[in-house]
Structure formats: C-alpha cells, structure tokens
C-alpha positions as CSV (number, residue, x, y, z in Angstrom):
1,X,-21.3,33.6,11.3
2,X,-21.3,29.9,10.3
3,X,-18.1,28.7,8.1
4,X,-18.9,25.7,5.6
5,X,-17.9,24.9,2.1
6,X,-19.9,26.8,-0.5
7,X,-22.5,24.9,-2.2
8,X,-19.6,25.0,-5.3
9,X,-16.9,24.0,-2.7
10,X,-19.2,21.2,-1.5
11,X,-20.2,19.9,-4.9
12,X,-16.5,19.5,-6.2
13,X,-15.6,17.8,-2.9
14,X,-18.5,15.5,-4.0
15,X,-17.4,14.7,-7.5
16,X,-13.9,14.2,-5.9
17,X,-14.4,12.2,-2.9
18,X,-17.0,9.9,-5.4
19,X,-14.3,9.0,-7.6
20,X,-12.1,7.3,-4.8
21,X,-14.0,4.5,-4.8
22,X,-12.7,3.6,-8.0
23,X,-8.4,3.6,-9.1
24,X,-7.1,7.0,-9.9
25,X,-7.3,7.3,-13.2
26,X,-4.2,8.8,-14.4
27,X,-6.2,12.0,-16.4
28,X,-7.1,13.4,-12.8
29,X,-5.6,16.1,-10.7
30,X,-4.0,13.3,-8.5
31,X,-3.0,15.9,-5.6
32,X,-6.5,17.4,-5.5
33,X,-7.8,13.8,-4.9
34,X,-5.3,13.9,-1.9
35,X,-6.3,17.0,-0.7
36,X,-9.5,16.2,-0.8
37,X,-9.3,13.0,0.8
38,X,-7.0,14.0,3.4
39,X,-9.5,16.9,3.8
40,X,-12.4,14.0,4.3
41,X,-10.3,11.8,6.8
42,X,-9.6,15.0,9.3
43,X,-12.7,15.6,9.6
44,X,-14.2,12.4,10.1
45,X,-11.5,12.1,13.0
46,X,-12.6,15.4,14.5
47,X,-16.3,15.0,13.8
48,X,-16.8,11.3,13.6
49,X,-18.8,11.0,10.4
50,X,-18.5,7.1,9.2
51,X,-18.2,3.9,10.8
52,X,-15.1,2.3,11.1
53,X,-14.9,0.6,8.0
54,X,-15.7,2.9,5.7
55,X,-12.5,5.3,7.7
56,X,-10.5,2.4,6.7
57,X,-11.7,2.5,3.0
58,X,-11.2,6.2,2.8
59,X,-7.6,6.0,4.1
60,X,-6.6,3.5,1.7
61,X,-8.4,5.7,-0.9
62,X,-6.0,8.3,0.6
63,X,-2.8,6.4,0.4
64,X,-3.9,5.8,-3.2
65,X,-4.0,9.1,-4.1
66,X,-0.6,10.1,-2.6
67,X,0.9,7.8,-4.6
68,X,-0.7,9.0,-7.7
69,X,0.7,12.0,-6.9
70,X,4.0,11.3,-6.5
71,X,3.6,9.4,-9.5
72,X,2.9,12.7,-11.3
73,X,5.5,14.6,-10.3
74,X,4.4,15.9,-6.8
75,X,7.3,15.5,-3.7
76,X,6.7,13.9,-0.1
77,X,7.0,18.3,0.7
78,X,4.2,19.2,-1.4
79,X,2.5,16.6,0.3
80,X,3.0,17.3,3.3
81,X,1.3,21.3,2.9
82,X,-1.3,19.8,1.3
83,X,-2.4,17.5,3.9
84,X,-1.8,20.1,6.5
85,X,-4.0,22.9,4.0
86,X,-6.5,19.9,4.0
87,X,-6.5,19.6,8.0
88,X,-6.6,23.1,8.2
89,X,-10.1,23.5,6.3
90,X,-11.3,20.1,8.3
91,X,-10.8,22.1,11.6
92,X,-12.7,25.5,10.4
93,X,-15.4,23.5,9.1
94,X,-18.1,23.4,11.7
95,X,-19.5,19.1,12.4
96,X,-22.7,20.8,12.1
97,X,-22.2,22.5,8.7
98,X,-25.1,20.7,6.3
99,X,-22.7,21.2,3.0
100,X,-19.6,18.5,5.2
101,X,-22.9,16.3,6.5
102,X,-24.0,16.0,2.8
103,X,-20.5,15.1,1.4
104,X,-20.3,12.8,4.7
105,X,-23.5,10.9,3.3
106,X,-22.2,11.0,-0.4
107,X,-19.0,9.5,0.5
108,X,-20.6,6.8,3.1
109,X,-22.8,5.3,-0.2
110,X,-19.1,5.7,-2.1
111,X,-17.2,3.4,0.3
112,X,-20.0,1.6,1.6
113,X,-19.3,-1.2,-1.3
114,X,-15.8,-1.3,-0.3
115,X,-16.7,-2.6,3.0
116,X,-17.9,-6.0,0.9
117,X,-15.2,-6.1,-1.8
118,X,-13.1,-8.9,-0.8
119,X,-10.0,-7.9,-4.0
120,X,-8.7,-5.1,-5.0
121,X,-5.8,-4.7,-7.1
122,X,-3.4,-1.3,-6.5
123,X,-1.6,-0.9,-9.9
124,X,1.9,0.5,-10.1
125,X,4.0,1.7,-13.2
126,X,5.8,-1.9,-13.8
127,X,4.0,-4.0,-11.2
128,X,0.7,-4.7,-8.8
129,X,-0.4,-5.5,-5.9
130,X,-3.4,-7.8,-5.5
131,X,-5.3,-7.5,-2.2
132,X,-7.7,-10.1,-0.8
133,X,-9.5,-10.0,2.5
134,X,-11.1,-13.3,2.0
135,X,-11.1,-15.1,5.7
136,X,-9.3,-18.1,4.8
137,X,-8.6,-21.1,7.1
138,X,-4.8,-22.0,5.7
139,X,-2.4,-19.4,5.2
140,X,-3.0,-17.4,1.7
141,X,-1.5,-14.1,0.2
142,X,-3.7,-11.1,1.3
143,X,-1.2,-8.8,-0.3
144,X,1.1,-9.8,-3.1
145,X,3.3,-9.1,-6.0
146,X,5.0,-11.0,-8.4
147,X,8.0,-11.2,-9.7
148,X,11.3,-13.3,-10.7
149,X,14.9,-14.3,-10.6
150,X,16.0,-15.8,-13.6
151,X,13.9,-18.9,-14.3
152,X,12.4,-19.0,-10.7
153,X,9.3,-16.8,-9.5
154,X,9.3,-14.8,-6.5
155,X,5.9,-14.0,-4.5
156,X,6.8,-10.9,-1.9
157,X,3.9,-9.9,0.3
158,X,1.6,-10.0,3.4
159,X,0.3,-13.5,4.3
160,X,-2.1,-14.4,6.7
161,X,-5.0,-16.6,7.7
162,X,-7.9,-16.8,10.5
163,X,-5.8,-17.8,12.8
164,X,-2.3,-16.6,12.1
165,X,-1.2,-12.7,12.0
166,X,0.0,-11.2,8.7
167,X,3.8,-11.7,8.1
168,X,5.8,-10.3,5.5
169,X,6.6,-12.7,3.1
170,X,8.8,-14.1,0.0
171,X,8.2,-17.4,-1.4
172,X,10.5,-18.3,-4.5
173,X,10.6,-21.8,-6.2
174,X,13.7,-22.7,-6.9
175,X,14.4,-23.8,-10.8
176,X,18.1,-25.4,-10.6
177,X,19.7,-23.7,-8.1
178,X,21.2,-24.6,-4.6
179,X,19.4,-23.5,-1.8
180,X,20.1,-20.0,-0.2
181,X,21.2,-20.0,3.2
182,X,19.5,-16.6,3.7
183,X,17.8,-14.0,2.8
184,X,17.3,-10.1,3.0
185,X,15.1,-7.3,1.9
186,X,16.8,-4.4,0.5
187,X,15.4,-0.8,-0.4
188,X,16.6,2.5,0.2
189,X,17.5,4.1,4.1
190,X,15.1,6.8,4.3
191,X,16.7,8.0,7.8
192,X,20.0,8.0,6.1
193,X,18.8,9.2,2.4
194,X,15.2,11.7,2.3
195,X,14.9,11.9,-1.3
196,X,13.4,9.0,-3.0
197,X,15.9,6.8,-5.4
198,X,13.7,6.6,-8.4
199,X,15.7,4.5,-11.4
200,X,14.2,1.1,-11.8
201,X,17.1,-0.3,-9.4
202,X,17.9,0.0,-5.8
203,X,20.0,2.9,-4.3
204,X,23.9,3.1,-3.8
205,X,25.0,0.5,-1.6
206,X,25.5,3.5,1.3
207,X,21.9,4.8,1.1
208,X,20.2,1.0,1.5
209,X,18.6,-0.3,4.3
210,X,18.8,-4.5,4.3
211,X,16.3,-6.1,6.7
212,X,16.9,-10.2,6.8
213,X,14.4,-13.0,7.0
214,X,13.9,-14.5,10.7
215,X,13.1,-17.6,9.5
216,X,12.4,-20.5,6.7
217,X,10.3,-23.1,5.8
218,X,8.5,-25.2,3.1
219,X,5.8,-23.0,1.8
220,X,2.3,-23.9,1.9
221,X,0.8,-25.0,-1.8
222,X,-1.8,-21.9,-2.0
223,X,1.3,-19.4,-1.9
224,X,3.1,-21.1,-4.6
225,X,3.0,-20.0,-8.2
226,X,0.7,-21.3,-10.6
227,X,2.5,-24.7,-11.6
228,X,4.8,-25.1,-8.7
229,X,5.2,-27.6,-6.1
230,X,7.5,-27.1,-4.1
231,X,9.2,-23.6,-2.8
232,X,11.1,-22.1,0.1
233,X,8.7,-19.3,2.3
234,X,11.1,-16.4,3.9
235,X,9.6,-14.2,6.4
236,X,10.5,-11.1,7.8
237,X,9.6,-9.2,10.7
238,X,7.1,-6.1,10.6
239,X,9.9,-3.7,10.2
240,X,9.8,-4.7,7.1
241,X,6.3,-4.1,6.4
242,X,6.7,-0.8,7.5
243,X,9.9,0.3,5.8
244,X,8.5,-0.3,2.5
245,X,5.4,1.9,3.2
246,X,7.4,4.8,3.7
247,X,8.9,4.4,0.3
248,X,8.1,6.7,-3.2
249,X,5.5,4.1,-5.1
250,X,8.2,4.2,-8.2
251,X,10.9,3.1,-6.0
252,X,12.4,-0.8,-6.1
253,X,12.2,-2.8,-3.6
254,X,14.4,-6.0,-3.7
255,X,14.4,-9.8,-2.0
256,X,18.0,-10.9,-2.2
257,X,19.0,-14.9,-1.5
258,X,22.5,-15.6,0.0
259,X,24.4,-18.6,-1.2
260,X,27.0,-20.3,0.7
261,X,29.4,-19.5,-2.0
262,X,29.2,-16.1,-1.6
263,X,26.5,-15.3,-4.4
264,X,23.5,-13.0,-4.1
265,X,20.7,-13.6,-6.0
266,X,18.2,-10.3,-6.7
267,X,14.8,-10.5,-7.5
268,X,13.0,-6.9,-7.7
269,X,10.1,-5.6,-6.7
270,X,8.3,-1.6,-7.2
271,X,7.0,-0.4,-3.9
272,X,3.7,0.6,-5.6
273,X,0.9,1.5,-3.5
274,X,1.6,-1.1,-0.5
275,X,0.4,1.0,2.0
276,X,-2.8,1.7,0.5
277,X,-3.0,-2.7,-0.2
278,X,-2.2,-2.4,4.0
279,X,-5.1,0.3,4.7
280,X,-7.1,-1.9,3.0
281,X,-6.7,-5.0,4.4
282,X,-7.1,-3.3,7.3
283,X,-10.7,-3.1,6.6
284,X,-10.8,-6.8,7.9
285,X,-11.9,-10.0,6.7
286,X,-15.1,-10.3,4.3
C-alpha cells in the first residue's frame, strides 16, 4: 500500500507552503508554517525536488517561520519535536507519491520569484533586517540593522562585495566622541545559559558571551548612514555571525566600543530573524 498525504493533507500543505513566499503574517499558526516547511525541506533533501535556489529560498522561508514561532510563544523544545514530527512524515512519504510531486510543483512557482528578488526585509518586534543580494563592485551591506548610541548611528551586519567574502560588520559615526580603542559584540552564552534572555537588554554579565572586533578601518561611504562622511568600520570574525544565529529572534544583541578611559559605550541591537537574512543571501548574487 502506497503512503502519501491525503488529497486534504496535500491541499493544506499547499495553502501553507504558498504563503512562505510572503512574511508571516502574525494572524497565522506560526509553528504549522514550520512544520510544514521543515516538512517541505526533508523531503526535498531525501527526494531532490527543487533546484538549488529555490532549497535556499525555502530554508530561509523556514528560518522565518521559527522565529515567528518563538515569537508567539513557542520554545527551541517544541521546535525541535516539530521539525523531527515534520522529518518523520518527509521520510514515510514515498518521492513517487503524486500528492508531495504536486506540492513540490506548487511550492517551485512559490519560490521561484524569490530566486530574482534582489531585497527582502526580515522584520523583528523593535528592529529589521534589510537583505540585498545585489552583486556590487565596492563593498555594500547585504545584511543590516540599524541602530544608535546616543547621537551617533550604528550599522551592525554582513558586508560584502563581488570580490570580498561577507564579514560581520559595525560601522558607527562618531558625533563628539573620542575614538574607541576597541570593540566587542556581546549577547548571551548559549553553551553556558539554554534558555533565551528575553528583556529588551542583554543577559547577566555571567551568562554573556563577548566576541571582539579583529580589526579597524575607515569605512567605505556606501556603509555610512544617510548624511555621514566619515565613520570607523569594526569587523568581526564569523563566530560572530554564527553566535547570533543561534539566538531567540526577541533577544538583544549588543556592539560595545572601549574607550581608553575605561568607558564602554552600548549600542543595541534585536537578533530578529538574522539567520533567515543569512539563508537568503545565501541564495547568491542577482
């Protein structure tokens, strides 16, 4: 006997899978869109349905919905069974079966747009991230959110260019200050504290992880705010990048800039939905 989705399985998979191609709209059943997604990805990776830009589309649209989740009140536990429930029905779900190769052909039209969408913004409770895959010559922001301390904006992101790798990035411009001598990223330890820190500041000095800058230098004008000349571009190594993905969307992320007087200057950030910004970019350049 052939297992597949029933025709009334396969049409709500549809109707859920189609709506990731636009944000999560806060009205939904945020961890059905996860299961569903997850659901979608396992079995494109057992079965190879789509090409690989549309895979990268769908797992950003994945990340997305985890943090809409979370957002509404579901833990990384719950999660967790619900991507394994999800991988579970992906693996008893014959390649063959016609109800997954018509939701594989629904959801390759969904994403298919995706794969020419050069922005995207990821919106968070407080804060965004903008996302931009343009190919670019001179180093630009493909990933970035904005934000300030005291009367001088801070960019915090991924920037990149055709010939230069993403790097984790801040670039502040300086309104009456000394220059810092250095700078760190701060957020909560995950290996040292599981359970995500969710007031709108970071954790208890025991349960933070600090990851500092490697180097310094003049920033380049297109990462500069609106109205700025001149500013000071930090950048951090890919641990970084990766630390903040495994953080609760509602949790605060924060660039602190070391004086030489012994002064720390904070400007925060909300960890959003970086990793679904990341899975995106990774679709590659437009």
């Amino acid at each position: 006997m052939r297992i597949g989705l029933s025709p009334r399985g396969a049409s709500r998979l549809i109707a859920v899978v189609l709506a990731a191609a636009a944000p999560v709209a806060a009205q939904a059943a945020p961890q059905d869109r996860y299961y569903e997604r997850s659901f979608v990805l396992a079995a494109n990776q057992r079965c190879g349905l789509f090409q690989p830009q549309v895979s990268a589309a769908l797992n950003a649209a994945a990340w997305q919905a985890r943090g809409a989740a979370l957002r509404a009140g579901a833990n990384d536990r719950e999660l967790a069974d619900t991507a394994r429930r999800a991988r579970a029905r992906a693996a008893s779900t014959p390649c063959d079966s016609g109800d997954l190769k018509l939701v594989g052909g629904r959801v390759q039209h969904a994403f298919a747009g995706w794969s020419r969408t050069a922005r995207m913004t990821f919106p968070g409770d407080r804060s965004d991230w903008v996302a931009n895959r343009g190919a670019y010559a001179r180093p630009t922001w493909r990933l970035m959110q904005e934000s300030s301390v005291g009367a001088s904006p801070v960019r915090l992101g991924v920037v990149g260019g055709m010939d230069q790798a993403d790097v984790m990035t801040a670039v502040v411009s300086w309104h009456g200050r000394p220059r810092p001598t250095g700078a760190r990223l701060v957020m909560r330890d995950v290996s040292v504290s599981p359970q995500p820190w969710l007031a709108r500041d970071l954790p208890p000095e025991a349960q933070r992880r600090a990851v500092w800058a490697s180097s310094v230098g003049a920033a380049e004008t297109g990462l500069l705010p609106q109205g700025r000349e001149a500013g000071q571009a930090w950048r951090f190594p890919a641990t970084a990048a990766d630390a903040i993905g495994r953080l609760d969307p509602r949790e605060a992320v924060a660039v602190e800039f070391l004086f030489r007087d012994g002064s720390v200057a904070r400007s925060v950030f909300e960890a959003g939905d970086f990793a679904a910004g990341r899975a995106f970019l990774a679709m590659g350049p437009v």
